[in-house]
N, C-alpha and C positions, 0 to 999 in steps of 0.2 A: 443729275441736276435736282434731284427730290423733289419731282414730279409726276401726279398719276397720270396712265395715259390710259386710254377708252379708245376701241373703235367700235362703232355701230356698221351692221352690215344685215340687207336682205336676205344674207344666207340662213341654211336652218343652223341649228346649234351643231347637228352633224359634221356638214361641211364647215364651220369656221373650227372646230376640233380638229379637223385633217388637216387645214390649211394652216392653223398655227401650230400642230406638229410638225408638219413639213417644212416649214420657216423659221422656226426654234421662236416664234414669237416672245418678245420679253414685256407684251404687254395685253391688256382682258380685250377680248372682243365680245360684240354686245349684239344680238340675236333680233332681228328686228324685221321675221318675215312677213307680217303682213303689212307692214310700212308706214303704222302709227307715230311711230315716233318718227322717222324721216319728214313724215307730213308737217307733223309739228315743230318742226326743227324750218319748216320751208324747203328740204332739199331733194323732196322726194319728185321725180320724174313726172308730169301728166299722164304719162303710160300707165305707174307705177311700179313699170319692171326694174327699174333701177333708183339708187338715189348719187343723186352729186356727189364730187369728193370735195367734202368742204372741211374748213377744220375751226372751232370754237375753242377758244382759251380763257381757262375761267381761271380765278384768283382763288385764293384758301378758303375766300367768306364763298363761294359758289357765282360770283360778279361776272358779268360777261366784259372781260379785256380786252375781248381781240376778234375779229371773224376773217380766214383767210380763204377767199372765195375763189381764188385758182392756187391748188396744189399742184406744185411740179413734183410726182412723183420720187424723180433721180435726186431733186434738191432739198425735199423736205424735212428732212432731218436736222439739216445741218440750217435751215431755214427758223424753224422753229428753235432751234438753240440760240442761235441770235435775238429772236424776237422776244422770248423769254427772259433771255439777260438786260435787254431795253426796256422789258416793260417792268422788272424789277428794282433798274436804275431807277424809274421815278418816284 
């Protein structure tokens, strides 16, 4: 669809290296153990031990599009191709 994709995760750079070898990931994961950037994002846990799974769709200028604050996992993919081609119709 000639779109970057980013995931942010608590894990160290180790573990999102194993995890996205093991998953053949086809896209960057982003390194965010001390949970600055989830904070600033707003999706980071009051524990801190975890953050949301949220997902943020920005435009080419870096514009916030879209915020989708419950991910269903199993659908998200094909959720986000949709919402992508909707938000390109306008």
């Amino acid at each position: 669809m000639g779109v970057d994709i980013y995931t942010a995760s608590l894990d160290s750079v180790k573990e999102l290296a194993a995890f996205a070898e093991a998953q053949k990931a086809p896209y960057r994961m982003l390194s965010d153990p001390d949970g600055s950037v989830a904070a600033k994002y707003g999706v980071l846990d009051p524990s801190g031990k975890y953050a949301q799974r949220v997902t943020f769709v920005l435009d080419e200028a870096g514009v916030l599009r879209h915020v989708v604050e419950k991910v269903d996992v199993k659908a998200h993919g094909e959720d986000l191709a949709l919402l992508i081609e909707e938000l390109r119709s306008k």
